[in-house]
VEXVEXLO-850990 format. One line per 5 residues: number of its first residue (from 0); their letters; for each residue x, y, z of N, C-alpha, C, O, CB. Coordinates in steps of 0.05 Angstrom, whole numbers. Each point is the difference from the previous one (the first is absolute). Glycine has a CB too. Layout:
N
NUM> A> X/Y/Z/X/Y/Z/X/Y/Z/X/Y/Z/X/Y/Z ~ ...
This chain:
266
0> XXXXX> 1519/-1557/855/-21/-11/-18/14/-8/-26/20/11/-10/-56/18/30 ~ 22/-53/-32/17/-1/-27/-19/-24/-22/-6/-23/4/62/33/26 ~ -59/5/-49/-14/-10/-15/-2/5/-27/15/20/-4/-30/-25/39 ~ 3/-4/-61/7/9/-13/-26/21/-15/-23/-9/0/62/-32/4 ~ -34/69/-18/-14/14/3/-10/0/-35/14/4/-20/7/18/72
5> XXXXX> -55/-29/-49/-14/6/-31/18/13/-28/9/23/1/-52/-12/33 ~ 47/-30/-59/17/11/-13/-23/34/-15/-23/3/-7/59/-65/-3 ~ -20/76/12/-6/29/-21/10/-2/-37/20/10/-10/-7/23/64 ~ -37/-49/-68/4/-1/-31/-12/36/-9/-21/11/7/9/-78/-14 ~ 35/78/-12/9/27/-9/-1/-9/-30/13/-19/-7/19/40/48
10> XXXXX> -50/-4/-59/17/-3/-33/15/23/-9/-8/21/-12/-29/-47/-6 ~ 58/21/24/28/19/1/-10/23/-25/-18/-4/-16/63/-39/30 ~ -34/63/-12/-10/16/-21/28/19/2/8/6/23/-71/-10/-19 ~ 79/15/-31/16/16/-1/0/35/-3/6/12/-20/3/-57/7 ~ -15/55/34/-7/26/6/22/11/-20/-6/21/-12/-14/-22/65
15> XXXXX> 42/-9/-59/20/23/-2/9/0/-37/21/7/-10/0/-14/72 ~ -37/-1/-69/3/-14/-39/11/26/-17/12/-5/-21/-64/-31/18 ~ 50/62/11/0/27/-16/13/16/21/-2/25/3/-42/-29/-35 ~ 60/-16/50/23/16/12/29/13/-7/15/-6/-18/-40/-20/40 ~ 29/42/-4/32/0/-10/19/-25/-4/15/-8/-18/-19/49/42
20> XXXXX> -2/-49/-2/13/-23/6/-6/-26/-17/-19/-14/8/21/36/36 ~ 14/-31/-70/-8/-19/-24/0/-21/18/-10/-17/-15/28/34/-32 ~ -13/-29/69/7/-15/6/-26/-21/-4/-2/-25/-2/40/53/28 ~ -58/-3/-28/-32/-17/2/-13/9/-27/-23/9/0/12/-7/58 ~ 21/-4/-74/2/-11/-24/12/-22/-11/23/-10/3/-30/46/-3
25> XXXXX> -15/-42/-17/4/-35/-11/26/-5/-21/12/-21/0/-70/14/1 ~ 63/25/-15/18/0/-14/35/5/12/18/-14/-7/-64/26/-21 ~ 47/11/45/20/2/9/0/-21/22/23/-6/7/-19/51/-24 ~ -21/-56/29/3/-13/22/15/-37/-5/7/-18/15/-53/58/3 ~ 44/-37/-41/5/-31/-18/37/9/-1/18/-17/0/-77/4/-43
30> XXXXX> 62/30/43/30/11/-16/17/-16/31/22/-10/2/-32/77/-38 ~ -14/-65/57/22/-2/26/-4/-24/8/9/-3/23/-9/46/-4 ~ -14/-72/-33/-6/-20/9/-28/-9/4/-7/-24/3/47/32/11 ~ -56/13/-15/-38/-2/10/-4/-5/-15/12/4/-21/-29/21/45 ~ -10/-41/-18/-13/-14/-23/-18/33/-1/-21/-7/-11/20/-63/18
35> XXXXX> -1/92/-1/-20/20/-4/6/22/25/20/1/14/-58/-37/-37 ~ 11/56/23/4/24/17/-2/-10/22/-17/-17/7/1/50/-31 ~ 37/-23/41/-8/-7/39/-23/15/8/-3/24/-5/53/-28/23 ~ -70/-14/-4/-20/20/27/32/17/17/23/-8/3/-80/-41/15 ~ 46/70/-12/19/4/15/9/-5/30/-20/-6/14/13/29/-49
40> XXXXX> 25/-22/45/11/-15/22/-22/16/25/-17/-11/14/78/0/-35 ~ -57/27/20/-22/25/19/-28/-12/3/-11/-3/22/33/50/-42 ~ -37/-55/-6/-26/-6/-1/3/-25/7/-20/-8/12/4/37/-44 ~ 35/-48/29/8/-32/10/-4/3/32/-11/-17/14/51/1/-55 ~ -32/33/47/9/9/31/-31/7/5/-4/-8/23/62/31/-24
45> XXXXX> -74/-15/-6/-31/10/9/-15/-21/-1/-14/-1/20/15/44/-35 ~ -5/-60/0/-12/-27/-1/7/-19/20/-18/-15/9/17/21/-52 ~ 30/-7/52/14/-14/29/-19/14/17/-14/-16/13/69/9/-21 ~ -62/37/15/-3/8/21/-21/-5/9/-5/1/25/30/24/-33 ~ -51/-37/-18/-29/-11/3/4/-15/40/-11/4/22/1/-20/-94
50> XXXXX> 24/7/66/-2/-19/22/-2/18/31/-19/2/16/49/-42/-51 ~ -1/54/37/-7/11/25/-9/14/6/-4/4/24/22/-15/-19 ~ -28/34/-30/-30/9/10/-13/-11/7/-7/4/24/4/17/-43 ~ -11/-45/5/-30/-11/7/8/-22/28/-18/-12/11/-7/14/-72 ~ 53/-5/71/1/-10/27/1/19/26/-7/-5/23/27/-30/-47
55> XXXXX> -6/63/11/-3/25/34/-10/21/-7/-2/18/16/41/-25/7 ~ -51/8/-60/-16/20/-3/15/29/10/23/5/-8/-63/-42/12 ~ 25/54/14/12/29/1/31/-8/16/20/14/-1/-76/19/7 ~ 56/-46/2/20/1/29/34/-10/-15/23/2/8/-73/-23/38 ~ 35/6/-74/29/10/-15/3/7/-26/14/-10/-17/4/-17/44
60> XXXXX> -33/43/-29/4/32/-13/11/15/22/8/21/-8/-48/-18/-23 ~ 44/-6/51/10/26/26/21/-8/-3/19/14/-5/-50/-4/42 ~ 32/-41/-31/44/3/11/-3/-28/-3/1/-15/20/20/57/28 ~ -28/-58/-83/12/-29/2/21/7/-22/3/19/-16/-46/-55/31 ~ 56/11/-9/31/-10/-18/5/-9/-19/12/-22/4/-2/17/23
65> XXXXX> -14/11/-56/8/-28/-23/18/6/-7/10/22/0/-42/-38/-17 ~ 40/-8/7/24/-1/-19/0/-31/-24/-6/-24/4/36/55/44 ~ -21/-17/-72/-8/-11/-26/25/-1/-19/12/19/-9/-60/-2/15 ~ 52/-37/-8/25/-12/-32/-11/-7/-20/-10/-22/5/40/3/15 ~ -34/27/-44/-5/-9/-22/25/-18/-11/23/6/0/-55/34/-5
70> XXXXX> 20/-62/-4/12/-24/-7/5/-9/-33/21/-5/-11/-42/-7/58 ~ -7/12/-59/-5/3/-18/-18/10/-18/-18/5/16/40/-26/1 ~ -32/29/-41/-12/27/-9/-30/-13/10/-6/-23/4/40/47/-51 ~ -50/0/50/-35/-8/-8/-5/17/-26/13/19/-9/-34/-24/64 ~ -5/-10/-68/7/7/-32/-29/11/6/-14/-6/19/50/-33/-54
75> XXXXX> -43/63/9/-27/9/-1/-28/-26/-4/2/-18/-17/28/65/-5 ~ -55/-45/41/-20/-17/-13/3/-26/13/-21/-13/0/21/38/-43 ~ 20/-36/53/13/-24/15/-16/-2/23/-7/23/7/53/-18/-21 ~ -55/-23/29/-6/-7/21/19/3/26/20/-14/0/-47/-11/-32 ~ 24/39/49/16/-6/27/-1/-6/20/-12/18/12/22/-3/-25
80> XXXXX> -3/-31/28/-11/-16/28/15/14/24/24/-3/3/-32/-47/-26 ~ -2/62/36/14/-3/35/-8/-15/7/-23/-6/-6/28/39/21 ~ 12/-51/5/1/-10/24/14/5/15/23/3/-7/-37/-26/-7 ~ 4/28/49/12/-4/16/-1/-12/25/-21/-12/8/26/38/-34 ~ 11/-25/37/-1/-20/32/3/9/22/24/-1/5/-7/-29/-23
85> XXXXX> -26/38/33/2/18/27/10/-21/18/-9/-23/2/-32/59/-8 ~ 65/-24/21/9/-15/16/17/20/24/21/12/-4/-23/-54/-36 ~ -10/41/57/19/12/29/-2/23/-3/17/17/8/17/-46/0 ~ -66/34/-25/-8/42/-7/20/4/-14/9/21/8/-27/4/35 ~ 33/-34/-62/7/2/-28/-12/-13/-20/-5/-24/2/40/30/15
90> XXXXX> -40/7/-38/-13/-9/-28/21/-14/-20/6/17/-17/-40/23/21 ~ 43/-57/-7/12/2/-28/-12/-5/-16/-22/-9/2/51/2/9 ~ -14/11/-40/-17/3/-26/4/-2/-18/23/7/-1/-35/10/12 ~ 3/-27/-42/9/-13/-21/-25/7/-16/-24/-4/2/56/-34/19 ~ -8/56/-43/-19/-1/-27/6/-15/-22/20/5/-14/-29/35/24
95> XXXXX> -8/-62/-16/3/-12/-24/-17/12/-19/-21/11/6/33/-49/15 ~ 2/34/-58/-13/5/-20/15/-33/-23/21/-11/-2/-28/82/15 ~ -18/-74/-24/13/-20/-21/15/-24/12/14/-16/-12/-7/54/-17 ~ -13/-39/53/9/-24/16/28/5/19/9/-16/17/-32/-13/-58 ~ 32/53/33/23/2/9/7/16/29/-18/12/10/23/-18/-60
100> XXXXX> 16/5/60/-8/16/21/20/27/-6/23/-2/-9/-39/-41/46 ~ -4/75/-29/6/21/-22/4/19/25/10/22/-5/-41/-32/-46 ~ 27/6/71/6/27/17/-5/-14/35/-19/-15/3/-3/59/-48 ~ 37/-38/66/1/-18/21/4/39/19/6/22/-8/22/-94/-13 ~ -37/60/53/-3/26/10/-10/-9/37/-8/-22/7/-8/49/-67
105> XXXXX> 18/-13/71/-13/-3/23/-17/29/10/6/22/-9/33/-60/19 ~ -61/33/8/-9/21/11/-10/-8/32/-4/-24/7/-8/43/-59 ~ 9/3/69/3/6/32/-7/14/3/2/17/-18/23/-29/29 ~ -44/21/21/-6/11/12/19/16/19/-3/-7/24/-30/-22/-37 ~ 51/50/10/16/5/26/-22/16/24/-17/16/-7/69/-10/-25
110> XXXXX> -46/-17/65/-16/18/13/-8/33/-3/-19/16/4/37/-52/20 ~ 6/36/-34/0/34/1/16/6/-26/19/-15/-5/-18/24/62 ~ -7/19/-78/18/1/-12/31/16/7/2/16/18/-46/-24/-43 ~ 63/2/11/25/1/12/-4/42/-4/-14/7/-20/49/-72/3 ~ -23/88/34/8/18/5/16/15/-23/23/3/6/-28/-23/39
115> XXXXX> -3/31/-73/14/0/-12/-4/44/-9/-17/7/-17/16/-79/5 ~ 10/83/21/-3/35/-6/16/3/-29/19/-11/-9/-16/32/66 ~ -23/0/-68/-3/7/-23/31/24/-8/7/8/-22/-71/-18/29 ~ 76/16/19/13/21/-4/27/-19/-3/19/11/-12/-49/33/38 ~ 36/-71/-18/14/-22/-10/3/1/-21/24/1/-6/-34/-23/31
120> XXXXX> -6/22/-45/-4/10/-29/-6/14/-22/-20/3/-15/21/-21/32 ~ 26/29/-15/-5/38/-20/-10/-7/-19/6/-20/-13/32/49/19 ~ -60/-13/-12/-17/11/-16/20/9/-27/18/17/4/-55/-1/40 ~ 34/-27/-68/18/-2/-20/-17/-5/-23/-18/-17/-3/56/1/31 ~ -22/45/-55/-24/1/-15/15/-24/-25/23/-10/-2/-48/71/17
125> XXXXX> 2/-64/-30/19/-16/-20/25/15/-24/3/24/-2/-50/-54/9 ~ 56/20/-16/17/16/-16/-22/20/-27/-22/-4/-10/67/-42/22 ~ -26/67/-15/-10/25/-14/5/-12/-30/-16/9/-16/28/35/54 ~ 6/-63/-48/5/-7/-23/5/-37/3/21/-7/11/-2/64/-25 ~ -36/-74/6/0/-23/-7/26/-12/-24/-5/2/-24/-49/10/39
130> XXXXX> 78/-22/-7/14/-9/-22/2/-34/4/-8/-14/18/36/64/-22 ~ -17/-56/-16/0/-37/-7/6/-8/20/13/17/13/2/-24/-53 ~ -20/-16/54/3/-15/23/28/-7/3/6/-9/-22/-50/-8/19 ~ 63/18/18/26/-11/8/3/-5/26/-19/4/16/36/18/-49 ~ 6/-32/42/2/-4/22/0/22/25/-5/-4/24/23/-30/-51
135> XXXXX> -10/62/10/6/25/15/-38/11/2/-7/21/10/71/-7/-34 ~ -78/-31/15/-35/14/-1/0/-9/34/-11/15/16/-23/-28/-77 ~ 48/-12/70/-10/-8/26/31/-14/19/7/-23/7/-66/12/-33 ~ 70/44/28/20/-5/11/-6/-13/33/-22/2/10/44/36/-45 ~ -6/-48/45/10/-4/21/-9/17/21/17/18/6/15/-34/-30
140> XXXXX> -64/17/44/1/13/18/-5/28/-9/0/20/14/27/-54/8 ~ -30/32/-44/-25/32/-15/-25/0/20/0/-18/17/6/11/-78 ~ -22/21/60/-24/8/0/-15/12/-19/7/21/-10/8/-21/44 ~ -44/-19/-43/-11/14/-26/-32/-2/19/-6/-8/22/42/-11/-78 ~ -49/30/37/-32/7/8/-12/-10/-26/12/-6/-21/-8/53/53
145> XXXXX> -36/-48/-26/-13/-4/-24/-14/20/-9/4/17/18/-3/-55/-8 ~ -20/52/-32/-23/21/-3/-22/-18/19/0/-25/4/11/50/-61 ~ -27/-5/66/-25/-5/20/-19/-4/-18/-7/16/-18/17/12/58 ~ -21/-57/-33/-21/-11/-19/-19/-6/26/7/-6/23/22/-18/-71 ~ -65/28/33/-18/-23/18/-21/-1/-19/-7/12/-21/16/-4/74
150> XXXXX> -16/-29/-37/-16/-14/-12/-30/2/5/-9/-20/12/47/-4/-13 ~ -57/44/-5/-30/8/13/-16/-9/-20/7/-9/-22/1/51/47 ~ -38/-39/-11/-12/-6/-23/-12/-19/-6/-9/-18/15/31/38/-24 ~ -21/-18/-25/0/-16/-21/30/-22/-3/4/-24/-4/-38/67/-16 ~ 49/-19/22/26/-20/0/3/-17/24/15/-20/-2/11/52/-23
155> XXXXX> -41/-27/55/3/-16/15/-4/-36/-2/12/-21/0/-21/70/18 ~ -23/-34/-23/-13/-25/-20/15/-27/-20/0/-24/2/-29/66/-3 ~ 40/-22/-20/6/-14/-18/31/-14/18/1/-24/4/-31/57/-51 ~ 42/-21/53/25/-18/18/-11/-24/11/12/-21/-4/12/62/19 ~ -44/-41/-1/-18/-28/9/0/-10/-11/8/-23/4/-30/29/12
160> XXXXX> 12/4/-48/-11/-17/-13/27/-16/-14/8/-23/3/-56/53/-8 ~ 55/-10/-7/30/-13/-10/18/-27/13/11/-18/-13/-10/69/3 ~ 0/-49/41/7/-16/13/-17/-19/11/6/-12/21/22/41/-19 ~ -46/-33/-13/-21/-21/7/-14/-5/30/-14/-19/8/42/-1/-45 ~ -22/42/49/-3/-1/29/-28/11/9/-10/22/0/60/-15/4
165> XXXXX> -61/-34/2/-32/-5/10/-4/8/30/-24/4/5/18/-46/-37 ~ 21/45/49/-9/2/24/-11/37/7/10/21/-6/27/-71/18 ~ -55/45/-2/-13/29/1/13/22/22/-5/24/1/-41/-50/-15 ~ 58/17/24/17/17/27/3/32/-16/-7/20/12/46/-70/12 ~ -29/52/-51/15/19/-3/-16/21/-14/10/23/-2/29/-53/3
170> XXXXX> -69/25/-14/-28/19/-3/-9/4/25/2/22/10/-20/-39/-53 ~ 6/-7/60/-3/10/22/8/20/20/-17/16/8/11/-48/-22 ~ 27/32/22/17/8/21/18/23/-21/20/11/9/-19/-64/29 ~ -7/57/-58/23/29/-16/27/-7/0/16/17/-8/-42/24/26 ~ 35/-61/-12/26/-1/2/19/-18/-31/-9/-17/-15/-8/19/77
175> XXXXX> 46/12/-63/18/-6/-31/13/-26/3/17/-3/18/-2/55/-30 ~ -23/-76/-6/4/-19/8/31/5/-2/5/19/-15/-50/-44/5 ~ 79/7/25/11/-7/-3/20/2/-20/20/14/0/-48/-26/24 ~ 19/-7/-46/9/-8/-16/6/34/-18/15/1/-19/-39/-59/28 ~ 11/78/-1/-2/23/-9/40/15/9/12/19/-12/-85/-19/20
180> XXXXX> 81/-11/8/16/11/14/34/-4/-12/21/13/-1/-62/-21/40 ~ 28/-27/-50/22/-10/-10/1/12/-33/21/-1/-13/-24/-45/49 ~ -22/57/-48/7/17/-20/11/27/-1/8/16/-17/-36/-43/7 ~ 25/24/37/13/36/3/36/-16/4/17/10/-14/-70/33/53 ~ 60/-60/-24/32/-7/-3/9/0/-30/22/10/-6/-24/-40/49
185> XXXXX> -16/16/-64/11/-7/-27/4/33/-7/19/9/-12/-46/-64/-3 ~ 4/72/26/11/29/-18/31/14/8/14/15/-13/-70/-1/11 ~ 61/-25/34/32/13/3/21/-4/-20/20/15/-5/-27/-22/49 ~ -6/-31/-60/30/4/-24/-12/10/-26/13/10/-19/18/-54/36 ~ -55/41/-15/-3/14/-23/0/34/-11/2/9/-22/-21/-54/27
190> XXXXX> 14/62/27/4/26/-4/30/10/5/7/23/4/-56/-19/9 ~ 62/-21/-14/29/7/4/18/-6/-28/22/11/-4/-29/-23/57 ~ 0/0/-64/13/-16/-25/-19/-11/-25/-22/-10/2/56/-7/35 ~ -18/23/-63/-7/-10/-25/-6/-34/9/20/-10/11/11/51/-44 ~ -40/-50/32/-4/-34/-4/3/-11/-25/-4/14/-20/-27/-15/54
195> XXXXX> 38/-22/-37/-7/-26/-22/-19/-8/22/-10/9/21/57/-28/-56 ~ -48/-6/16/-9/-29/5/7/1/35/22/8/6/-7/-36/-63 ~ -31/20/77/11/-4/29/-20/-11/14/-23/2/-7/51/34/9 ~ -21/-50/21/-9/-19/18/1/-1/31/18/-5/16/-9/-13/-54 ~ -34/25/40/-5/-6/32/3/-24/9/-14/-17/-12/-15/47/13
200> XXXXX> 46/-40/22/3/-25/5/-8/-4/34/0/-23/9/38/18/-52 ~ -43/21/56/-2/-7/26/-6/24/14/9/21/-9/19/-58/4 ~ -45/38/28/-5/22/16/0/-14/35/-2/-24/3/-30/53/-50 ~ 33/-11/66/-12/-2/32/-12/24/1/6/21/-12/29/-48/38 ~ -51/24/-13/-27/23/10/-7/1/22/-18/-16/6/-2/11/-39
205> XXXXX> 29/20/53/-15/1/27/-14/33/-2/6/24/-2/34/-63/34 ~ -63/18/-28/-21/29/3/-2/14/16/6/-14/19/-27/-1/-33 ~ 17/39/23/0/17/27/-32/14/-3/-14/-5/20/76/19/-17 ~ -71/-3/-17/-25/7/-2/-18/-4/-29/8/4/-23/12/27/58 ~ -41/-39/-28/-21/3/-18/-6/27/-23/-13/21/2/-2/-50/38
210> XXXXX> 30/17/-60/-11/23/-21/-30/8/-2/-18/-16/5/53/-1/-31 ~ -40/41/19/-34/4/5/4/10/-41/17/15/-10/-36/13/85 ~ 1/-40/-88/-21/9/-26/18/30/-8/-1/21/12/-58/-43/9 ~ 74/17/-45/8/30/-10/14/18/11/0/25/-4/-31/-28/-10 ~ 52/-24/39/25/27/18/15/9/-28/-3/-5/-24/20/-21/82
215> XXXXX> -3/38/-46/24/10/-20/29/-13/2/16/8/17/-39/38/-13 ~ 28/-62/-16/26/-14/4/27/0/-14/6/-2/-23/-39/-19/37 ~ 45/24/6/34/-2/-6/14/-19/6/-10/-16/16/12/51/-10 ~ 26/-41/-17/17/-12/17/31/16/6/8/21/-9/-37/-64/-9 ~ 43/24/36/21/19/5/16/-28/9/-2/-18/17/-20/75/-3
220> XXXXX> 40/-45/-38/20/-35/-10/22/8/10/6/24/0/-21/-44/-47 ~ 37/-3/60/24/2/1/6/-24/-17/-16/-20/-2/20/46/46 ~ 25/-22/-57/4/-25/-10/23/-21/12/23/10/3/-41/16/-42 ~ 15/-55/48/19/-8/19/8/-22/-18/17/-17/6/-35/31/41 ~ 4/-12/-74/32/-29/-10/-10/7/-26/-24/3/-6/34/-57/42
225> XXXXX> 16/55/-57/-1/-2/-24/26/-17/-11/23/8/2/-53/36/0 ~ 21/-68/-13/21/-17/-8/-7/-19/-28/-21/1/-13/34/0/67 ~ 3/-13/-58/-1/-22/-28/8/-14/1/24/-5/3/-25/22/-26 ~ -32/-43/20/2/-22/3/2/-21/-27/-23/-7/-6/1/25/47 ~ 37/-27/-55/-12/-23/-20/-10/20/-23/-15/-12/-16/-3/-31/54
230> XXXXX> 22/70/-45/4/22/-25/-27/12/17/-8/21/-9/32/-44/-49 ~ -37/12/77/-19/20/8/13/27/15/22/1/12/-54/-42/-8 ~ 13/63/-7/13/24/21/-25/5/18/-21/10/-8/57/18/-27 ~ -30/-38/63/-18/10/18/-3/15/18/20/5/13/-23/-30/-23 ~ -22/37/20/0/26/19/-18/-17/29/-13/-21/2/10/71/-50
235> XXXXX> 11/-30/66/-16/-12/21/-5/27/17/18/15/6/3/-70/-6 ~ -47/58/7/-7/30/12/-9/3/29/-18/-16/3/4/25/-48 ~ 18/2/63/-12/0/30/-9/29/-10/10/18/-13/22/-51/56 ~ -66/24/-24/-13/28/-18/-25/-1/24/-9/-19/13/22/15/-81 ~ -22/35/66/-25/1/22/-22/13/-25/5/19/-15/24/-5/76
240> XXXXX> -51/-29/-62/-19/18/-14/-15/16/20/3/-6/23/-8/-26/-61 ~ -13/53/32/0/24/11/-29/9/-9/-6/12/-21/59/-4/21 ~ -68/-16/21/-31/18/-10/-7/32/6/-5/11/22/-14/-58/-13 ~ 20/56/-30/-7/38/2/19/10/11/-3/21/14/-41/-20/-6 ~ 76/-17/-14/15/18/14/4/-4/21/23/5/4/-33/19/-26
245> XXXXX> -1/-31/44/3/-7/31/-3/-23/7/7/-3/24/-19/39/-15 ~ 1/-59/-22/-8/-15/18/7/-35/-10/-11/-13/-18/-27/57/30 ~ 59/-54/7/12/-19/-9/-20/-22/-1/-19/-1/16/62/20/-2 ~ -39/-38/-36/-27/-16/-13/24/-31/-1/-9/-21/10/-32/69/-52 ~ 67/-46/32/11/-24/-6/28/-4/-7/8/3/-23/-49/-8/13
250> XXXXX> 56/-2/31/26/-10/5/6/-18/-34/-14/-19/-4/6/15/71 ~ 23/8/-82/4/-20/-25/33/-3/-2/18/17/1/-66/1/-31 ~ 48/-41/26/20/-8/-14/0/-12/-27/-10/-22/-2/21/20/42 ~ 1/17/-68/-22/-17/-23/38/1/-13/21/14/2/-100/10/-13 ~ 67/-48/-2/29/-11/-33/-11/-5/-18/-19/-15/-4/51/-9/21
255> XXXXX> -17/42/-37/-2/0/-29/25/-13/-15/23/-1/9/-53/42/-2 ~ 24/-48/-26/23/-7/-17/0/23/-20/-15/-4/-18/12/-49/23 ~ 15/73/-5/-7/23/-14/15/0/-27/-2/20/-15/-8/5/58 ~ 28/-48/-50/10/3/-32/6/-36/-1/20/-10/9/10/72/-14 ~ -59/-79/-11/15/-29/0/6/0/-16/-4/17/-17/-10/-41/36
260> XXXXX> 33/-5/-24/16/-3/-23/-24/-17/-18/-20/-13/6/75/12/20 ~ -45/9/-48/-20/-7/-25/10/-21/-12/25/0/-5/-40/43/-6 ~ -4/-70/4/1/-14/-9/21/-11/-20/-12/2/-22/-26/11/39 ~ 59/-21/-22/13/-3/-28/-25/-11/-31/-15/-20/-3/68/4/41 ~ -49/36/-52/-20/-15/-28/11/-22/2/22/-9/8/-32/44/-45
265> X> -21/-48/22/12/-33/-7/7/-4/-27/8/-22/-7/-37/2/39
């Protein structure tokens, strides 16, 4: 089948303004080239996902596939467009803001999700003492964990809301949208290390099970590349998130740029 699928208009909104991370702040975020605070890459990544929910609905929340590059920033209050094109039971996908094209991605149905055991991935707490980010925060083939966060509730709610996500699957049916999962990857670098200024640039997601409303979630990171590109320093993580401890929810591969190079003053 192949066609092209109803665009999803989003008014981007910056969850993360009074974060650690300045990056999403307007002021520091200018120091690195932005015209302002980034939406963040995670919440960019939940607005993509509009789509293949509302095309397999439950069936990929169980065991579908995305994967997402951020290209260029989305700004708070901005308008954002998905489109995508289904072709051969692949989605591809394109987020424009401001005319530009800001984040590109595909998503799939696999028959089955791929076989992935939890005991593959030691259970690893985060560090007992947080120091400045270096290269030694995300050595080579470490293993880090995140603190166990969820999201019930009120806060369930408001995560919806925050991410602009209209489709009712996830009141209905009790289940943690997604996009919830990829905030649990951003906490592996952030419960491991002091941060600056840093940037999510890309994730893959193969789902294995449906988060249900207020699991308890972890992750459990290995790290498989840390290098420097162009004064950037980047990380790249193979990581299983982990509902209540037992129950594998999502295969990730996520990259950060965890120290960019800052702008020269003009």
């Amino acid at each position: 089948m192949t066609g092209l699928i109803e665009t999803y208009r989003v008014e981007a909104y910056n969850t993360a303004k009074l974060s650690e991370n300045k990056m999403h702040d307007d002021t520091v975020a200018r120091r690195f080239g932005f015209s302002g605070g980034l939406v963040p890459g995670v919440d960019v990544m939940a607005y993509m996902m509009h789509l293949p929910i509302a095309k397999w609905g439950r069936d990929f929340l169980e065991r579908g596939l995305i994967e997402a590059r951020f290209v260029k920033p989305v700004y708070d209050g901005e308008i954002a467009d998905v489109r995508g094109e289904e072709r051969d039971g692949m989605i591809s996908i394109q987020l424009e803001s401001r005319g530009e094209l800001c984040a590109t991605g595909t998503a799939s149905l696999p028959v089955a999700p791929p076989s992935l055991s939890v005991a593959d991935y030691p259970a690893t707490a985060p560090v007992a003492e947080r120091k400045p980010v270096s290269p030694a925060s995300y050595e080579l083939g470490k293993w880090l964990g995140s603190m166990p966060r969820n999201w019930a509730g009120d806060a369930a709610d408001e995560y919806l809301d925050e991410v602009r996500e209209v489709d009712t699957i996830f009141v209905r049916e009790g289940l943690g949208h997604p996009g919830l999962l990829q905030r649990v990857m951003n906490r592996v670098l952030v419960d491991n290390a002091i941060l600056g200024p840093w940037i999510h640039v890309g994730s893959r997601m193969q789902l294995l099970n449906a988060a249900r409303r207020g699991d308890e979630l972890t992750a459990r990171a290995r790290v498989v590349e840390n290098f420097e590109k162009k004064g950037h320093h980047f990380v790249e993580l193979d990581a299983l998130v982990v509902g209540n401890g037992i129950t594998p929810l999502a295969h990730c591969k996520h990259i950060a740029i965890y120290q960019p190079r800052e702008e020269a003053a003009a």
